[in-house]
Residue frames relative to the residue before (quaternion, step in Angstrom):
aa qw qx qy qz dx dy dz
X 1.0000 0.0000 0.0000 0.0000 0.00 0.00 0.00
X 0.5704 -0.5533 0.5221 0.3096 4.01 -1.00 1.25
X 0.2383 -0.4219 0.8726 0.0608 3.96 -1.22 1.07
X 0.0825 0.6126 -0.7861 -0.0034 3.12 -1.93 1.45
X 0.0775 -0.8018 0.5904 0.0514 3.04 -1.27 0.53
X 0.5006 -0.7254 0.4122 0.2308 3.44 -1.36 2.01
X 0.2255 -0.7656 0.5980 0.0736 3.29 -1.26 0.85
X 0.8337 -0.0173 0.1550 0.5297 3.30 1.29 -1.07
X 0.0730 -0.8026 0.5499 0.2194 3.32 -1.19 -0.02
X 0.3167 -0.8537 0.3571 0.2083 3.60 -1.07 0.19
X 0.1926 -0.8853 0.3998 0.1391 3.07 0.47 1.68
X 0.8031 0.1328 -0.0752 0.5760 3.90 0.58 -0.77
X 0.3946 -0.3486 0.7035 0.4772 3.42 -1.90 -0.75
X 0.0980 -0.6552 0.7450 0.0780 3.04 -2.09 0.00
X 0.8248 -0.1404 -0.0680 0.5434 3.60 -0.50 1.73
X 0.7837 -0.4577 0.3335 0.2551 3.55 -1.32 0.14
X 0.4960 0.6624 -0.3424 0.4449 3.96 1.91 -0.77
X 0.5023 -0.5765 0.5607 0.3179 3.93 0.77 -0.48
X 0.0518 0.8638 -0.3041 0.3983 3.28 1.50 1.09
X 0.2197 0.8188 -0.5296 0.0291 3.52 -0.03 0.22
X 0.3854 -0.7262 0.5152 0.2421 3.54 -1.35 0.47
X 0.1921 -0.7528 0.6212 0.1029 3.60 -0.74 0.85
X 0.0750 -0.6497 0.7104 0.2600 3.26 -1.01 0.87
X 0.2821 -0.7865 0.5333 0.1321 4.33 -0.73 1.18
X 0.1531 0.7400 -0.6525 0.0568 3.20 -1.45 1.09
X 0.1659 -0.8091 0.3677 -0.4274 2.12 0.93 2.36
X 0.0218 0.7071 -0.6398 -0.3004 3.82 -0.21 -0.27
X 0.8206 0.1631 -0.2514 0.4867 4.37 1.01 0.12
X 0.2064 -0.8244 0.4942 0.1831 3.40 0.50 1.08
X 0.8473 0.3250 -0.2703 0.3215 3.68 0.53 -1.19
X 0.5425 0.5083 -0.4609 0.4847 3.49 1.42 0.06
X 0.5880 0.5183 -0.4694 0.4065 4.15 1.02 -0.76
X 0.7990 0.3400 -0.2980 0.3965 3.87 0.70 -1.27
X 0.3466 0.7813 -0.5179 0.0363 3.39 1.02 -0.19
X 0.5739 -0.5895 0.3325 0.4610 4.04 -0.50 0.97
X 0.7817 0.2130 -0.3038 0.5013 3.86 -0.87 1.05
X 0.3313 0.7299 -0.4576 0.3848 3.44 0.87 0.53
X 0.0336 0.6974 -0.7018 -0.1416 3.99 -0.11 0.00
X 0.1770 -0.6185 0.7441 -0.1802 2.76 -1.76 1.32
X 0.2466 -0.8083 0.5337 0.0318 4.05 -0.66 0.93
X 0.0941 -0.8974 0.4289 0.0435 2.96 -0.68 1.17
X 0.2469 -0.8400 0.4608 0.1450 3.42 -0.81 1.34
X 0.1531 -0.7395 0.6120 0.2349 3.83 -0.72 1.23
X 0.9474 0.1311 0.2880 0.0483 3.57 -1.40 -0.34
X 0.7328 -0.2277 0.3690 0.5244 2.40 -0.48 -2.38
X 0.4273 0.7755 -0.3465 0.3097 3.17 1.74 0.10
X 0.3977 -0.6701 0.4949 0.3845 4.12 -0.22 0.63
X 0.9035 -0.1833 -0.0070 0.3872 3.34 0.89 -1.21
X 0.6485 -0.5935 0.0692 0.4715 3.33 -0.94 0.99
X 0.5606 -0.4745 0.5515 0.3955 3.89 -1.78 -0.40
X 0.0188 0.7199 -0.6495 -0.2439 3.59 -0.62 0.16
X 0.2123 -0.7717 0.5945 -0.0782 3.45 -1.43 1.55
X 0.1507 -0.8296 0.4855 0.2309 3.29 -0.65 1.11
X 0.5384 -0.5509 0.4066 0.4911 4.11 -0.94 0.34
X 0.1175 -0.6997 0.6643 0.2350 3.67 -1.32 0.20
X 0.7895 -0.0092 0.0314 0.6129 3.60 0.70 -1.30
X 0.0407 -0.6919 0.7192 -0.0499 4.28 -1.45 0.74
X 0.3413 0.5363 -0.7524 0.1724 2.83 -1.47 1.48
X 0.6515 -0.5198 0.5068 0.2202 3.17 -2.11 0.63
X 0.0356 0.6908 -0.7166 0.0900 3.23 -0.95 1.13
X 0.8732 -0.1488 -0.0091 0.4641 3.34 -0.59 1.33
X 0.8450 -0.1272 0.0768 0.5137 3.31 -0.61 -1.23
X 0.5872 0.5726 -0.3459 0.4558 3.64 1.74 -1.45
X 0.1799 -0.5869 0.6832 0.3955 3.00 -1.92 -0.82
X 0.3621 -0.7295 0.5317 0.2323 3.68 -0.94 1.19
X 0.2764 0.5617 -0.7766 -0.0701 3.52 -1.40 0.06
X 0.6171 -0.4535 0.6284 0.1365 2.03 -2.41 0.19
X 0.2557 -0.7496 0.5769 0.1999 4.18 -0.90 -0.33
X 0.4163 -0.5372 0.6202 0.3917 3.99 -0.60 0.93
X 0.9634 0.0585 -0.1681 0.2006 3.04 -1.11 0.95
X 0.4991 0.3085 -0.3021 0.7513 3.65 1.36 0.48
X 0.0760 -0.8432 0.5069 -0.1624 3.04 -0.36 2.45
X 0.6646 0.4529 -0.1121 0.5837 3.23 1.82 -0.54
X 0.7155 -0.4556 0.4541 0.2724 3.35 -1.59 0.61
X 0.6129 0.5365 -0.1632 0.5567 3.50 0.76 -1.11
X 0.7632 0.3009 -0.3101 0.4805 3.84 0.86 -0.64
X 0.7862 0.3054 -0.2018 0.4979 3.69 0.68 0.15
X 0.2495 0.7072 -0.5235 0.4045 3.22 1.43 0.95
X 0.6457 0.5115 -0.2654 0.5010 3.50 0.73 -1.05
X 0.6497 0.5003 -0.1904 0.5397 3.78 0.61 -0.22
X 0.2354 0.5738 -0.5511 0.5582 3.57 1.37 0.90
X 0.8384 0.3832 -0.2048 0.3291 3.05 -1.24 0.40
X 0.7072 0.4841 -0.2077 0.4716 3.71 0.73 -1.48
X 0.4167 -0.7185 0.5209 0.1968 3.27 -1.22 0.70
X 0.4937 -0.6121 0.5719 0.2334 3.79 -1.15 0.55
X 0.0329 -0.7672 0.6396 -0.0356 4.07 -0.36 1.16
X 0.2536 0.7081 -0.6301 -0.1931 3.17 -1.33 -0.33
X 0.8294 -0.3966 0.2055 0.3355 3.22 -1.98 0.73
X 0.6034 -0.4834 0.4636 0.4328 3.82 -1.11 0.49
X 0.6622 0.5952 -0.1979 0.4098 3.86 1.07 -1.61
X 0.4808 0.6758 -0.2082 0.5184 3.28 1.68 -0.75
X 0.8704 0.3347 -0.2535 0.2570 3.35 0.29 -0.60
X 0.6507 -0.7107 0.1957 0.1819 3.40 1.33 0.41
X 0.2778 -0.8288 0.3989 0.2771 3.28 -0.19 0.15
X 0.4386 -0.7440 0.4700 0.1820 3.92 -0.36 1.67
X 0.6263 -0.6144 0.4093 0.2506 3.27 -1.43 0.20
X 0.6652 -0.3709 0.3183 0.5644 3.96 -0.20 -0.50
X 0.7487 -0.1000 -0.0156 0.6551 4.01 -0.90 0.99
X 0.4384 0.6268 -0.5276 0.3695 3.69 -0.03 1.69
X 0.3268 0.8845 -0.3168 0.1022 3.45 0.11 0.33
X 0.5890 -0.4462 0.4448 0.5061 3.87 -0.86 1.00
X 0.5292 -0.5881 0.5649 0.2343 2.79 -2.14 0.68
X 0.4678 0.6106 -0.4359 0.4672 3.94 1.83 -0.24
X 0.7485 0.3597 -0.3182 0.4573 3.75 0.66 -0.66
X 0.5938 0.5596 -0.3334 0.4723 3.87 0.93 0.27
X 0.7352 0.2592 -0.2450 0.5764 3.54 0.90 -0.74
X 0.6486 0.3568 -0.5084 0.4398 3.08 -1.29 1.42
X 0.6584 0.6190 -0.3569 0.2366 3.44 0.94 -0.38
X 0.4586 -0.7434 0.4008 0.2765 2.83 -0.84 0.09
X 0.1261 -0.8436 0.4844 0.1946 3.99 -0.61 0.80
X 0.4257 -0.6550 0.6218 0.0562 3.57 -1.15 0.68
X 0.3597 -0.5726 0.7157 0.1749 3.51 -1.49 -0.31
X 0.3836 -0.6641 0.4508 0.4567 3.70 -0.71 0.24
X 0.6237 0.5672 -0.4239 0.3311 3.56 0.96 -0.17
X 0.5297 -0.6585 0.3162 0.4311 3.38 1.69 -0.12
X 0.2818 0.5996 -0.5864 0.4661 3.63 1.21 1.25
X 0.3451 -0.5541 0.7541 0.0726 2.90 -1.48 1.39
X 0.3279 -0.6641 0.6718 0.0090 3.15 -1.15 1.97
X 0.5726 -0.3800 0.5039 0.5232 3.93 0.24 -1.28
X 0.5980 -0.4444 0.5410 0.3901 3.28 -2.44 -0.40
X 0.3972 -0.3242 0.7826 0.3530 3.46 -1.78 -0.12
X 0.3045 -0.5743 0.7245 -0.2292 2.35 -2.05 1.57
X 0.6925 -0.5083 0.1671 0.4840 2.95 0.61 -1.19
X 0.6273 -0.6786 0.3519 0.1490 3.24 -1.38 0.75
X 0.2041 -0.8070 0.5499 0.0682 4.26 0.05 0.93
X 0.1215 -0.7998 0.5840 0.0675 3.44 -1.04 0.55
X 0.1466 0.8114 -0.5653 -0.0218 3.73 0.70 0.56
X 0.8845 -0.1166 0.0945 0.4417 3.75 0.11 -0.12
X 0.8388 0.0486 0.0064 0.5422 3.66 -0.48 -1.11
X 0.8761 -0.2207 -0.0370 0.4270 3.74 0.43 -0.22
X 0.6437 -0.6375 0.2081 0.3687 3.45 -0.98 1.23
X 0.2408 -0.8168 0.5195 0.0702 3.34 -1.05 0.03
X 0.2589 -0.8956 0.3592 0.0431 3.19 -0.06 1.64
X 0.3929 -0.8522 0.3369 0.0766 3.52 -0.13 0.89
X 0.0212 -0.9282 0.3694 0.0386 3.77 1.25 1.04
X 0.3962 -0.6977 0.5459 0.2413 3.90 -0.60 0.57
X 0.1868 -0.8150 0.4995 0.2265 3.69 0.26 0.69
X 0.6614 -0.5730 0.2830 0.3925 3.43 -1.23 -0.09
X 0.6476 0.4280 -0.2176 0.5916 3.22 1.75 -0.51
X 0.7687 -0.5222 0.1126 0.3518 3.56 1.02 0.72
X 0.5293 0.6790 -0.2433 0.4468 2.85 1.50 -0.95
X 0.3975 -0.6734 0.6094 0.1307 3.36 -1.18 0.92
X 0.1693 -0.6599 0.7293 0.0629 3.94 -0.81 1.37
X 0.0166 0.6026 -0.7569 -0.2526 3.11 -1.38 0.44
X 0.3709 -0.5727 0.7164 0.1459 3.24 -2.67 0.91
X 0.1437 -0.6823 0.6718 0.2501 3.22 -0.95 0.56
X 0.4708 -0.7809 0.3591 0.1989 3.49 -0.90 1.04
X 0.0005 -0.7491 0.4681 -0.4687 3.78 0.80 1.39
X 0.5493 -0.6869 0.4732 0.0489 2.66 -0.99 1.98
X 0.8869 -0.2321 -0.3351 0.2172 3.44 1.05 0.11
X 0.0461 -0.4680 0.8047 -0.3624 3.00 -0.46 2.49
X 0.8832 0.3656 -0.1410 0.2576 3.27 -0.53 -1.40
X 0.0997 -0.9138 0.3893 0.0586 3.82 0.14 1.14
X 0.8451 -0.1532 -0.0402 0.5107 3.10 1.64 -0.60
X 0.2416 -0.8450 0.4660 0.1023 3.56 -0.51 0.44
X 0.0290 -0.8067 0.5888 -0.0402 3.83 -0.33 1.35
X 0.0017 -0.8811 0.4486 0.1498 3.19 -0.07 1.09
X 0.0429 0.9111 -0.1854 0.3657 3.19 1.22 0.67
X 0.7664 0.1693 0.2847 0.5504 2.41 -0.33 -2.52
X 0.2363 -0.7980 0.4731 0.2892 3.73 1.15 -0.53
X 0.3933 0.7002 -0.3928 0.4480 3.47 0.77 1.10
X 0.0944 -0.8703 0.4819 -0.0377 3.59 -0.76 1.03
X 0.0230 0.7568 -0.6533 -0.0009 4.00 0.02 0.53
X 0.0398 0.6505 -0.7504 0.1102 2.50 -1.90 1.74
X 0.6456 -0.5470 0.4952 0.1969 2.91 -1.93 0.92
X 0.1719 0.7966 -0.5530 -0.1734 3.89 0.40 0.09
X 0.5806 -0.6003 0.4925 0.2448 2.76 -1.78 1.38
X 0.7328 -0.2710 0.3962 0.4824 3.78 -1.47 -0.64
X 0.8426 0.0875 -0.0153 0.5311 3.69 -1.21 0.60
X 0.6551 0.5153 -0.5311 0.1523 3.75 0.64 0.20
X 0.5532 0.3070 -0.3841 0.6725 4.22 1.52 0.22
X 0.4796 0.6135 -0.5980 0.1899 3.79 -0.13 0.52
């Protein structure tokens, strides 16, 4: 059975080119949309998915826009409101050293090296130079980690377990 994985959704059109807006939960937007990329698209009610290749990708505010080889008009990618952006397990590539999908980060679990259980990842922020892992404490409260060689000491994705080094004031 096909492992997909979500890359995106399409929340609007955008102008009259057959544009579409992607909100991306992606962990590489510009290497997933990069023009000739196929990407599959699940509607709804559809049994099975569309496969779509990229034509044109750029950032427009928060979304990412593309475009699709062959749905040149507004009218063709109206229908495609709604439907999410997937691609193939094989699709995703193989990452460098201490790189990793944002599917094998959330759920884990994070520790202290002294062996304090901190909470899970939830989720995972990108504001700029380095990601930032969002951790459900035990008392509810959301820690954020910034992900930085040194907070972050080890990573078993595996085992789904994370040890970090926490700096001053970062679980206070």
């Amino acid at each position: 059975m096909e492992k997909w994985f979500n890359v995106g959704k399409i929340v609007n059109t955008h102008g009259i080119k057959g544009e579409v807006r992607v909100i991306s939960k992606t962990d590489f937007a510009d290497e997933r949309y990069k023009p000739g990329n196929h990407l599959y698209l699940f509607m709804p009610d559809a049994e099975e998915p569309i496969k779509l290749t990229v034509a044109s990708h750029r950032k427009h505010k928060t979304f990412d826009l593309l475009t699709f080889t062959g749905y040149p008009h507004v009218n063709d990618v109206e229908p495609m409101k709604g439907g999410v952006l997937k691609i193939t397990e094989e699709q995703q590539g193989e990452l460098q050293e201490n790189e990793f999908y944002f599917h094998q980060i959330i759920g884990c679990l994070v520790y202290t090296t002294k062996g304090e259980e901190i909470g899970k990842i939830r989720e995972i922020l990108t504001p700029g130079a380095n990601d930032v892992w969002v951790v459900k404490g035990k008392g509810g409260k959301d820690i954020l980690i910034p992900y930085i060689e040194q907070i972050v000491k080890k990573v078993d994705i595996k085992e789904k377990v994370i040890l970090i080094e926490p700096m001053e004031g970062l679980l206070s």
